[in-house]
C-alpha positions in Angstrom: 78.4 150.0 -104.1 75.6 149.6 -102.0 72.8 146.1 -103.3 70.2 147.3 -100.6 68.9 148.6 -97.8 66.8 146.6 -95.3 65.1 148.4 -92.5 63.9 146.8 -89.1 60.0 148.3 -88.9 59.3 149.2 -85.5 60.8 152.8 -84.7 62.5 152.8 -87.7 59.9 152.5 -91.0 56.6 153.1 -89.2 55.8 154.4 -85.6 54.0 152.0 -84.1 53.9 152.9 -80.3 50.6 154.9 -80.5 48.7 151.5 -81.2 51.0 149.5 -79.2 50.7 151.7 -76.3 46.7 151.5 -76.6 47.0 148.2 -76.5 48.9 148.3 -72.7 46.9 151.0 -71.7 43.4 148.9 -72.1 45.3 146.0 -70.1 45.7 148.7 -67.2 42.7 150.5 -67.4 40.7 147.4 -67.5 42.8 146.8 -63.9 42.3 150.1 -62.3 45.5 151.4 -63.1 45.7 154.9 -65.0 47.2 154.9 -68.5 51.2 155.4 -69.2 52.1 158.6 -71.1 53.0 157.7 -74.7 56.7 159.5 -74.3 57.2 156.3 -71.6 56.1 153.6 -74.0 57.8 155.0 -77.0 61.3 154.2 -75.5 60.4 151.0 -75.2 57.8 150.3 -78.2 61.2 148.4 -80.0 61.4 145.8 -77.0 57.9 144.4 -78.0 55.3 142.7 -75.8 57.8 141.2 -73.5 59.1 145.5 -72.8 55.6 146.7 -72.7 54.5 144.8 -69.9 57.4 145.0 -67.8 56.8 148.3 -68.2 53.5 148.3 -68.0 52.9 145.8 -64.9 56.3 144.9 -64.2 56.2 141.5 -65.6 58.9 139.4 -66.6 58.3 135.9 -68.6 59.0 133.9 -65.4 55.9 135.3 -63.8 53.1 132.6 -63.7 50.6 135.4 -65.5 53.1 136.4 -67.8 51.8 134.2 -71.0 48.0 135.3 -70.0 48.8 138.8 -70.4 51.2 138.7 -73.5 48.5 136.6 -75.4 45.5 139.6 -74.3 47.9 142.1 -74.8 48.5 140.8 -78.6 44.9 140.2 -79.2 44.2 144.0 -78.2 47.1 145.0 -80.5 45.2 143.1 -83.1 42.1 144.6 -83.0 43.4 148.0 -83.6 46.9 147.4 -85.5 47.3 150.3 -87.6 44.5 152.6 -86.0 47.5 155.3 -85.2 50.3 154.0 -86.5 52.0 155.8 -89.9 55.1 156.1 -91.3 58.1 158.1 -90.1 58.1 161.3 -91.8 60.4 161.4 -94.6 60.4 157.2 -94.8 58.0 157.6 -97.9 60.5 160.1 -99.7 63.2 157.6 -99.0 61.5 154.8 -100.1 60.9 156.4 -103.1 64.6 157.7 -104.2 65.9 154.1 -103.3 63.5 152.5 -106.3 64.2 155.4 -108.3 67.8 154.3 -108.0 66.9 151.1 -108.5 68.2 150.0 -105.2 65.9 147.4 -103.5 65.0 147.5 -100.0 63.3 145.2 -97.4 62.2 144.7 -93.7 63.9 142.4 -91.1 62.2 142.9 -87.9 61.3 141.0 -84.6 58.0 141.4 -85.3 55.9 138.3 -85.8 54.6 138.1 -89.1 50.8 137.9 -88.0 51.1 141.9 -87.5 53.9 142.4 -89.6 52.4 141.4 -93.0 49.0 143.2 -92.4 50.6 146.2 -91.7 52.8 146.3 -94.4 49.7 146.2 -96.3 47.9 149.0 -94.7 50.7 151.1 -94.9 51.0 150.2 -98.6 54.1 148.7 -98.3 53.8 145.2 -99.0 54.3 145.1 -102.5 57.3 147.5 -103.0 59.9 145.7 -100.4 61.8 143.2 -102.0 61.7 140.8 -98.9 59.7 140.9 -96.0 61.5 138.8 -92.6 59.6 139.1 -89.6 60.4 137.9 -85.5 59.1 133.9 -86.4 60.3 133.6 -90.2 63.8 132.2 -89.1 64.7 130.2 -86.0 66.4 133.0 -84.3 65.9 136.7 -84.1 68.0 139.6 -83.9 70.2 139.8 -82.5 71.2 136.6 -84.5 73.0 137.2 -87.7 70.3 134.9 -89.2 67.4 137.1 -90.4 69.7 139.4 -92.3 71.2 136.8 -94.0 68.1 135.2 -94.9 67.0 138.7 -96.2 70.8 139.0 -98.4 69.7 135.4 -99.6 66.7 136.5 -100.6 67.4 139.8 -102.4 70.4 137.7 -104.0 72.9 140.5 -102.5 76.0 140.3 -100.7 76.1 141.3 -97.3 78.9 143.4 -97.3 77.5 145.5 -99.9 74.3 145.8 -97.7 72.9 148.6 -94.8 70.8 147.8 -92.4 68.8 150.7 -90.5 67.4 150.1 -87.0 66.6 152.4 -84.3 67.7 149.6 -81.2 71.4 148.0 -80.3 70.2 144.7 -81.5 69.7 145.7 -84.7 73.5 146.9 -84.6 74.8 143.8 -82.8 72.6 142.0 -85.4 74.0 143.8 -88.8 78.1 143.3 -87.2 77.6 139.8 -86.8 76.2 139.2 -90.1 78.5 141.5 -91.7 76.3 144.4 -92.8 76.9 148.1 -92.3 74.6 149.2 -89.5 73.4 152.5 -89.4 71.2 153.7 -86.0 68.0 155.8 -87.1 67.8 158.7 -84.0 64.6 159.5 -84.5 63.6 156.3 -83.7 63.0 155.1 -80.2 66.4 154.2 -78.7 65.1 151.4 -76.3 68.2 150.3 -74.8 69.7 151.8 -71.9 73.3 152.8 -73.3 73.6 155.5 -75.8 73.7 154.9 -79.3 77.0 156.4 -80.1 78.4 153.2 -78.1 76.8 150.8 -79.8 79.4 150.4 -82.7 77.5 151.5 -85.8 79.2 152.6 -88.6 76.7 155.9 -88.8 74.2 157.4 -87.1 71.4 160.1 -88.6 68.9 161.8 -87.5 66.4 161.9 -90.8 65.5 159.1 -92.7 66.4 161.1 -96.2 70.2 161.3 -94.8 70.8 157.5 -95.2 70.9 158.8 -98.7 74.2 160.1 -98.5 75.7 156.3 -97.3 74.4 154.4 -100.3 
């Protein structure tokens, strides 16, 4: 019997590259350089600031302007955070069966939770997930087990009788070690460089609605 479902939010519940990839593209623009195509930040939208600007400028945080140009490219992410970004289609028809069912369901994501709680209320989300644990919530991050157990803990559910849906290996390598079935969402943006299918999930789908037919 499945307690819950907890999602990881980037490239899973919402789309966010459109406003993360503004964000990189005002950073090069503002340096002469012409903007990236959205189909090349969208692979690596999951992988966050430190992703987007090694793609972006090739930078790596050993680089002495590394820290400069995370913090402007945050603060331009911030000033437009949910100008583009929506919900994968068929997350709201999901979302909705699952409390129908009576089946709570929350967020664990890498996110920090300076975007992540502001966006869950723009997207009208905030008040409907049962727990909400973002990038800086816990002292580790996935791929630590420890977010998804804090999120068990705080839904009162067992992991074993838990999902977790997440469009990047570390979600995987996260849900394993915390004992949670992890299911890879193929629609979402499949950062890493391996293919999912060797990532060890226990399922893979290619619409949000099909995680319906694991619960």
């Amino acid at each position: 019997m499945t307690e819950a479902i907890l999602f990881d939010f980037d490239g899973t519940i919402a789309d966010t590259a459109p406003d993360l990839g503004h964000a990189l593209n005002r950073q090069r623009t503002a340096r002469n350089q012409p903007p990236l195509p959205i189909e090349q930040i969208r692979t690596e939208a999951s992988g966050g600031a430190r992703a987007l600007l090694r793609l972006g400028f090739d930078l790596t945080p050993d680089n002495p302007d590394y820290q400069a140009m995370r913090e402007e490219f945050l603060a331009f992410y911030m000033e437009q955070l949910c100008q583009d970004t929506c919900l994968f289609p068929g997350i709201p028809e999901l979302l909705t069966q699952l409390e129908q069912k009576s089946i709570p369901w929350g967020i664990v994501t890498n996110k920090p939770a300076r975007f992540t709680q502001p966006l869950m209320r723009l997207l009208g989300l905030h008040q409907r997930a049962a727990c909400i644990i973002s990038g800086d919530d816990t002292p580790h991050s996935k791929p630590h087990p420890e977010p998804l157990l804090t999120a068990c803990r705080q839904i009162a559910a067992q992991p074993g009788h838990c999902i977790y849906l997440g469009d990047d290996a570390r979600d995987v390598q996260a849900s394993l070690a915390a004992g949670i079935k992890p299911i890879v969402a193929l629609y979402g943006y499949l950062g890493s460089r391996s293919a999912p299918e060797s990532w060890g999930a226990a399922e893979l789908i290619e619409h949000p609605e099909d995680l319906l037919r694991y619960i």
